[in-house]
DOSELUM-787272 format. One record per residue (C-alpha): x, y, z; residue in one letter. Coordinates in steps of 0.1 Angstrom, whole numbers. Layout:
<atoms>
     px     py     pz  residu
      X      Y      Z       A
...
</atoms>
This chain:
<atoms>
     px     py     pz  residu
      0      0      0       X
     10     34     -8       X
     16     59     18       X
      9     94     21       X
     50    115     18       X
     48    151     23       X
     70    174      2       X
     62    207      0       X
     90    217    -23       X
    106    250    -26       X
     88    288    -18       X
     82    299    -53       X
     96    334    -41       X
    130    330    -41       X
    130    312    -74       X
    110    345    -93       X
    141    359    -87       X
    162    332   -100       X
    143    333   -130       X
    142    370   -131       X
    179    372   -131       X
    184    344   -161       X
    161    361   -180       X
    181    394   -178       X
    212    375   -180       X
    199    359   -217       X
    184    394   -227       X
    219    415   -219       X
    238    387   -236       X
    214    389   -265       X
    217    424   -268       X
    255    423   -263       X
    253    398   -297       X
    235    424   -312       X
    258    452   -306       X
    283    433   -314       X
    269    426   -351       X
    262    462   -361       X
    305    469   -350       X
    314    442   -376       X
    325    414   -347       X
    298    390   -342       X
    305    368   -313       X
    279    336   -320       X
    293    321   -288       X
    272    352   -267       X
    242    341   -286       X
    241    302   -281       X
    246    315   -247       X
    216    340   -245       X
    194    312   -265       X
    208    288   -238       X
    195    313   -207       X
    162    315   -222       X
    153    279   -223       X
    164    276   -190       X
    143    300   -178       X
    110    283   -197       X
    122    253   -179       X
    125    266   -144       X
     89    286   -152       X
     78    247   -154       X
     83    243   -121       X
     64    270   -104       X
     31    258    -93       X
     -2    273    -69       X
    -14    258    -40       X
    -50    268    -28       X
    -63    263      6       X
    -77    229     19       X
    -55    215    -15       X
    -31    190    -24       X
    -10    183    -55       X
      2    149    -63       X
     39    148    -72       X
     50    122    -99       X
     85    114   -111       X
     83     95   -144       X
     54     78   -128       X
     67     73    -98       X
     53     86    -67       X
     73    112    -52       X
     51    129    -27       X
     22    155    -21       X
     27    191    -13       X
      3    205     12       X
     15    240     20       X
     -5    271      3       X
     11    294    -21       X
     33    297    -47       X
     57    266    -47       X
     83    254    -69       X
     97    224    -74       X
    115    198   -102       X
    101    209   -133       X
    101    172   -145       X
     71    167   -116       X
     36    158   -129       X
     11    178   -107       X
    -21    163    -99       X
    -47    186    -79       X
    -69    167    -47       X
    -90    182    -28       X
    -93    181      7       X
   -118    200     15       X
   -152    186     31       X
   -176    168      2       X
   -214    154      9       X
   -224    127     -6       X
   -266    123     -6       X
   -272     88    -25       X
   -302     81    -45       X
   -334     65    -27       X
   -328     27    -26       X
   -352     -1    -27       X
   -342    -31     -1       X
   -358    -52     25       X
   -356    -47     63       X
   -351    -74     92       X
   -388    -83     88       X
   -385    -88     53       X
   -408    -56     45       X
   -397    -41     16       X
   -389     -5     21       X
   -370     30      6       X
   -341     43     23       X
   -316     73     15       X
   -288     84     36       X
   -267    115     36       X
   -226    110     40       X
   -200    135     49       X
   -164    132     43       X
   -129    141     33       X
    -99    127     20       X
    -67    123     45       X
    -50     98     25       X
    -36    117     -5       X
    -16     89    -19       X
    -40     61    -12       X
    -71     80    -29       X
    -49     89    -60       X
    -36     50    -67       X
    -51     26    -45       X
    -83     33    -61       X
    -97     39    -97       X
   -121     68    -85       X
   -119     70    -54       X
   -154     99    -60       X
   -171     68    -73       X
   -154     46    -49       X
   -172     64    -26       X
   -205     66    -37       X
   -206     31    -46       X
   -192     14    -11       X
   -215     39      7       X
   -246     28    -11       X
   -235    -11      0       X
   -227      5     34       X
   -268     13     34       X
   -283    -17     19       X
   -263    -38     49       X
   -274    -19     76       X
   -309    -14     63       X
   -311    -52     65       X
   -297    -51     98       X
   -327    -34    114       X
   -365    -37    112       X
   -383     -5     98       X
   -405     -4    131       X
   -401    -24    170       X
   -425    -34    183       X
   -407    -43    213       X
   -393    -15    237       X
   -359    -36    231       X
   -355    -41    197       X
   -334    -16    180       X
   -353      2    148       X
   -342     26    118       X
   -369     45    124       X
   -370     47    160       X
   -333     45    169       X
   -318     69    150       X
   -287     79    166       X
   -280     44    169       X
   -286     32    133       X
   -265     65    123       X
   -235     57    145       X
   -233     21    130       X
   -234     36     97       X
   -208     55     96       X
   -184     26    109       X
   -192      8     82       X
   -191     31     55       X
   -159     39     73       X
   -149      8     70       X
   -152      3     33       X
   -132     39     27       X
    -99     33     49       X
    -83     21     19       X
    -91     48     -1       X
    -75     74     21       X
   -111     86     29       X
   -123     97     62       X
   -165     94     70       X
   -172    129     97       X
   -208    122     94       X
   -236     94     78       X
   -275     99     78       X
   -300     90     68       X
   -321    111     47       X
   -352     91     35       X
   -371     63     52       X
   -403     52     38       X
   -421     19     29       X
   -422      6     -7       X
   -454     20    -19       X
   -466    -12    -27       X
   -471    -15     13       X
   -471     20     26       X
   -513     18     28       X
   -511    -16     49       X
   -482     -9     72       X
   -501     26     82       X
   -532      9     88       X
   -509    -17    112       X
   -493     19    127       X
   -524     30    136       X
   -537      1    151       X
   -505     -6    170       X
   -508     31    182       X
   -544     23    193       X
   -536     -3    212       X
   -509     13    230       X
   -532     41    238       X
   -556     15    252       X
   -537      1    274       X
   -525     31    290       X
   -559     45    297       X
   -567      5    308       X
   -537      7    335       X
   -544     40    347       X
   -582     33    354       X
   -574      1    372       X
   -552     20    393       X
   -581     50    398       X
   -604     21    409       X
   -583      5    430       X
   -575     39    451       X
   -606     47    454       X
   -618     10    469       X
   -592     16    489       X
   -599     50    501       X
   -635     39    508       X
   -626     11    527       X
   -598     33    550       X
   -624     61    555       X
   -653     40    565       X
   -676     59    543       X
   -694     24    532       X
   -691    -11    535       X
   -695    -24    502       X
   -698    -66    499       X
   -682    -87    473       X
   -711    -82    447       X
   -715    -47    452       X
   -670    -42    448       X
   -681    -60    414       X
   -707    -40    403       X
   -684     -5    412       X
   -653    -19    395       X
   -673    -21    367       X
   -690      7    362       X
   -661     31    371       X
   -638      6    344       X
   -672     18    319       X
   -670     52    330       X
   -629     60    324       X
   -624     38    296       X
   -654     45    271       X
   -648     67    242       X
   -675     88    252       X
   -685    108    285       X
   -710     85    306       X
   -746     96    314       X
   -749     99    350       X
   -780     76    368       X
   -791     90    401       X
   -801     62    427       X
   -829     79    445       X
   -836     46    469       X
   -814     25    485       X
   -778     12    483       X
   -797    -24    475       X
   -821    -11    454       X
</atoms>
């Protein structure tokens, strides 16, 4: 595997003024030739020289090169790998160096809506959102084809695994759910995606997801079983807190001494106060005008 080498080359500075000088150097000389040929005593030497200068200085040019904030160039020898410069500014270095711009600043990657099956075996839709960066210079410039592709393509098969990991909905308090465990379902998808990257030079800051539905071909059923799951749950709250109602208040009676109320009649109580908390509808009050027994 190819590492990452730093070199930053030469400050571009000093060598303007290298060039600076040959070019004055080849334009006197030139000159020199010149004045030379109008006296009658030509000195060809002079000019092979100033011809000389000037193609060293379009070769030294060659070297000079700009690096932009948050960028990398890729250094190449004859296809070798040489290193990566880093540093901002103008740099210099061997003009023979092929230059390859990377990025390093912070990309998002937001995949296409993808069709796979949960844990339960529903079929559902599922997007997710992935932040990153490249650390690895060297690694994302030859371990990899594309490593923009590479990408996009491990971080879709990063999605499809943990969308089978999980079912869409739990409908136990333990189970863990996509879309009721967010954070969780998240955290494990960046790993992975993670995972896939590291050889790429890639680093994962951030995976989301974006989009979770069901497949439309089950999106009417599965809300119909949401709602009844939610109206279940809602019934047995109200079911637990008016057995708890009932129960303080037989107990409350029985403490005070307000009445004495037989087994029958504890019955008949239990059930009409269950009637009266857990109907959909507010109860019509019957006033007993005779007796407790009648």
């Amino acid at each position: 595997m190819i590492r990452e080498r730093v070199r930053n080359g030469m400050s571009g500075l000093p060598m303007v003024a290298v060039v600076l000088a040959v070019v004055t150097a080849a334009v006197w000389m030139f000159v020199t030739f010149a004045r030379g040929a109008d006296d009658g005593e030509p000195r060809p030497l002079i000019l092979i020289a100033s011809f000389v200068l000037f193609i060293l200085a379009i070769f030294l040019i060659r070297g000079f090169f700009l690096i932009s904030p948050n960028e990398a160039k890729v250094l190449q020898l004859f296809g070798d790998y040489a290193g990566t410069a880093k540093d901002p500014g103008l740099r210099w270095a061997n003009p023979f160096l092929t230059r390859k711009k990377l990025s390093l600043r912070v990309r998002n990657f937001e995949g296409s809506k993808l069709k796979v099956n949960d844990a339960d075996g529903n079929p559902i839709e599922i997007a997710a959102v992935v932040v990153w960066r490249v650390v690895e210079t060297a690694e994302a410039m030859f371990e990899v084809d594309d490593y923009q592709n590479y990408v996009r393509v491990q971080s879709e098969a990063a999605l499809r695994n943990a969308a089978t990991s999980y079912p869409y909905d739990a409908h136990e308090e333990h189970v863990v759910s996509l879309r009721g465990n967010t954070a969780v379902v998240a955290e494990h998808l960046q790993k992975e995606v993670q995972q896939r990257l590291q050889k790429a030079g890639v680093e994962v800051i951030e995976a989301r997801i974006s989009h979770l539905a069901y497949a439309p071909e089950i999106a009417a059923a599965m809300l119909q079983r949401q709602q009844a799951g939610a109206i279940i749950a809602a019934r047995q709250r109200i079911v637990e807190g008016a057995v708890g109602m009932v129960e303080m208040a037989l107990a409350m009676l029985s403490h005070r001494g307000v009445v004495t109320l037989d087994e029958e009649r504890k019955a008949a109580m239990v059930s009409n106060l269950l009637v009266v908390l857990c109907g959909e509808r507010g109860a019509q009050p019957i006033v007993n005008t005779g007796t407790i027994h009648q």
